[in-house]
N, C-alpha and C positions, 0 to 999 in steps of 0.2 A: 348578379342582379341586385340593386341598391334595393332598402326598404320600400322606397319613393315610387321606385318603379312596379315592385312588386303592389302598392296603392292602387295605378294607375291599369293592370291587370285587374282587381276585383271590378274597380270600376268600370270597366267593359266589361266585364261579365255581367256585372248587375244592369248592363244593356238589354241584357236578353232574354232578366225573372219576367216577363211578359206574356211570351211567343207561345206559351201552353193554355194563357189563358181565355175560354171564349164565353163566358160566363161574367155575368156581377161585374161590378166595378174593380177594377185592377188595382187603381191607387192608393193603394193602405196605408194608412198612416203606422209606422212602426220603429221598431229600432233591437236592433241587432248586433251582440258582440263577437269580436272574431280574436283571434290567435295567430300569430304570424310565427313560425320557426324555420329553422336553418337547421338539416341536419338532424331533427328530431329534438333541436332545443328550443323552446321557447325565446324569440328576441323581441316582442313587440305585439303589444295590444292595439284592438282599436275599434271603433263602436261607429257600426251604420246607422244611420236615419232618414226614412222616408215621409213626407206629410204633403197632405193636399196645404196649399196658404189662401188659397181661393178657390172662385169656385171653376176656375180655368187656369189654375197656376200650380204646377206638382214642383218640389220640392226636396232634393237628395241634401244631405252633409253627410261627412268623414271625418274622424277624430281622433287617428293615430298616434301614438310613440314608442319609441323604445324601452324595455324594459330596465329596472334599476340599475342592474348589474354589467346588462349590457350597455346601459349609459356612461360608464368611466372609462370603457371602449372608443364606443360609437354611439353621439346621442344625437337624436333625430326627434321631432316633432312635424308631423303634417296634419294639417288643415284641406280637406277639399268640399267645395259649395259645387251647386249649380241648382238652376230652377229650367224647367220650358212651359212655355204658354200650349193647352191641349186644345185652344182654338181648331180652327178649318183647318191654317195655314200648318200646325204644328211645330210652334217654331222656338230654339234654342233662347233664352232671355240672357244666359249668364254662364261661363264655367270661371272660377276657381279655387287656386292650387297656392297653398302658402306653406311653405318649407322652412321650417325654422333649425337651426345649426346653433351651437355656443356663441360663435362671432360672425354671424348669416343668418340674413333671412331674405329667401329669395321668395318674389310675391308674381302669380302671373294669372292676369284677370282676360277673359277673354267675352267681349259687349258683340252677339250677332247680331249684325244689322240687316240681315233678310237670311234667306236659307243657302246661299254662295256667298256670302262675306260676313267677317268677323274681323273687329280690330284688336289688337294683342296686345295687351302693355307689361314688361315685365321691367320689375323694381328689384336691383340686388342691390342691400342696403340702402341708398338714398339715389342711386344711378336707375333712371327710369329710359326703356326706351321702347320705341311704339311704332310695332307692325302691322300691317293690311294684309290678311290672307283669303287667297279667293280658291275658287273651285268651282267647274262648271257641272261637275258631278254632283255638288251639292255638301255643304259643310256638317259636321255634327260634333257636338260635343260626348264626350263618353256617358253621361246620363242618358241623351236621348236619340241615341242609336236605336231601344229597344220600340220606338215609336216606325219605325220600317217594320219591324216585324211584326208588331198588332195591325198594320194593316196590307200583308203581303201571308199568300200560304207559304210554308214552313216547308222545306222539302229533307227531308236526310239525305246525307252524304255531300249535300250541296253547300258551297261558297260563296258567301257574301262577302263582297268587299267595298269599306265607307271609308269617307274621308273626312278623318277624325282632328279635332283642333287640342292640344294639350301645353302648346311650346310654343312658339316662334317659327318655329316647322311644323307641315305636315305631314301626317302618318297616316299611310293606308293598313286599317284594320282588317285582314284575310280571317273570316268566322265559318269553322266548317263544322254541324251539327252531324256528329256524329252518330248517337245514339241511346235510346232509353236504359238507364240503368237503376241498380241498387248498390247504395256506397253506403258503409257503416263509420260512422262519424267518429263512436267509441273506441278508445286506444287499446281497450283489453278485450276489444272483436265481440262487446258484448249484443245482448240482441235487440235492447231499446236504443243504438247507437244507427240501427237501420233507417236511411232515407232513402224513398223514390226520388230518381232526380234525373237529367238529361244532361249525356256530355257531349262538350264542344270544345273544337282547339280553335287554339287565337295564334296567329301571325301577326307579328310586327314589319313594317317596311318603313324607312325614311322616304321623304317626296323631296327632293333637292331642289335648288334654287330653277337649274336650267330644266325642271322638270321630269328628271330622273327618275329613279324608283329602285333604292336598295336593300335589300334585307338587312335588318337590327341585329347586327350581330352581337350584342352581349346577352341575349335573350334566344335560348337557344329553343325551346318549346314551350307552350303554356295551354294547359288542360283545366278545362272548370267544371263542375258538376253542377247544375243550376237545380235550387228543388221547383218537384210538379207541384207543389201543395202552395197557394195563398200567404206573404205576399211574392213566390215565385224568384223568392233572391240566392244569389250563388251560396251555394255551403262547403264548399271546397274549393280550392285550387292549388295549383301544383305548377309549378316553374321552376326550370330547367338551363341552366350554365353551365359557363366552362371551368365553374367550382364545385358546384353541386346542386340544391334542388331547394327552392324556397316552398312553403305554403303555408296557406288561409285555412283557416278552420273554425267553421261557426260553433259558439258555445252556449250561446242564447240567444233565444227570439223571444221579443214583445210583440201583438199587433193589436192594434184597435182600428175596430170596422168604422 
């Protein structure tokens, strides 16, 4: 699984720092660093931010890249946006995704224009080309999936499944809420390293032209531990290939109420 991809896992996780909470205001303004490794090595940092911009406008960015040394490898830069309007309608404003490569930069902005249609423009180096994706199911971007579950009860062991815009294609995201847990964050098992937190597995599937529906196969599992605690964002996850096992690992939080 690419770095890119392992991005686009946090952010569906970060769908669902929500679904615990029934209390206060949800939307915290904060920002949060994470750890990305392969194998139990460090290949990639990168730093979440959540902000209200209005007083009906919430706001996610992502700030990725590779690290030094992994960079005369493999170097990678991503960039991901999105905002939704917390109006009645609850509805998507904006996702993207901008991937930046030594001689690449692929740019893919996604404008919803109601809650079943989004137009898709994706830009590789100066070659632009522009889709229409619909769905009678109802569209989301990976930010604001977690807006179904602040207003739907929460069941365990049950599956949700949304129909998530990140590409040119659709991808149905399978979310099965597992169960409440304790994960220790600290690498030497220590005991400040302890979080309450809820886990959930994420399935990927591609939505084909003729309307298909196949399982992702270079993404063979994906487990996330979401914290119970205020602003309710993932602090782990963990992904699963046919090379070996990526993961996320929070290493600070800021919030301001």
């Amino acid at each position: 699984m690419s770095f890119n991809k392992l991005l686009l896992s946090l952010f569906i996780a970060l769908s669902l720092f929500c679904i615990n909470s029934k209390a206060g205001n949800p939307y915290k303004n904060f920002e949060a660093k994470y750890s990305f490794e392969f194998s139990s090595m460090t290949v990639a940092k990168g730093v979440l931010c959540g902000k209200m911009l209005d007083n009906n406008t919430y706001g996610v960015s992502f700030k990725g890249a590779t690290t030094h040394f992994i960079s005369f490898f493999y170097s990678l830069k991503e960039i991901i946006k999105g905002s939704v309007n917390l109006g009645n309608n609850k509805k998507d404003i904006f996702y993207e995704s901008i991937e930046k490569r030594p001689k690449k930069t692929k740019i893919i902005y996604a404008k919803f224009l109601d809650n079943k249609t989004a137009d898709v423009t994706i830009t590789k180096n100066h070659n632009k080309k522009t889709y229409l994706l619909k769905s009678k199911n109802g569209l989301f971007s990976p930010l604001s999936l977690y807006l179904f579950f602040m207003s739907n009860k929460i069941e365990m062991n049950k599956t949700y499944i949304r129909d998530v815009v990140v590409t040119k294609h659709l991808y149905k995201v399978a979310i099965t809420i597992l169960k409440k847990t304790t994960i220790n964050l600290d690498k030497l098992g220590r005991k400040k390293g302890k979080r309450d937190a809820l886990e959930v597995e994420l399935r990927f599937y591609k939505v084909e032209k003729n309307g298909s529906v196949a399982k992702y196969k270079k993404v063979k599992k994906v487990v996330a531990w979401i914290s119970t605690k205020p602003p309710f964002i993932p602090i782990f996850i963990k992904s699963w290939n046919f090379i070996g096992f990526f993961s996320a690992r929070l290493t600070d939080l800021k919030v301001v109420n």
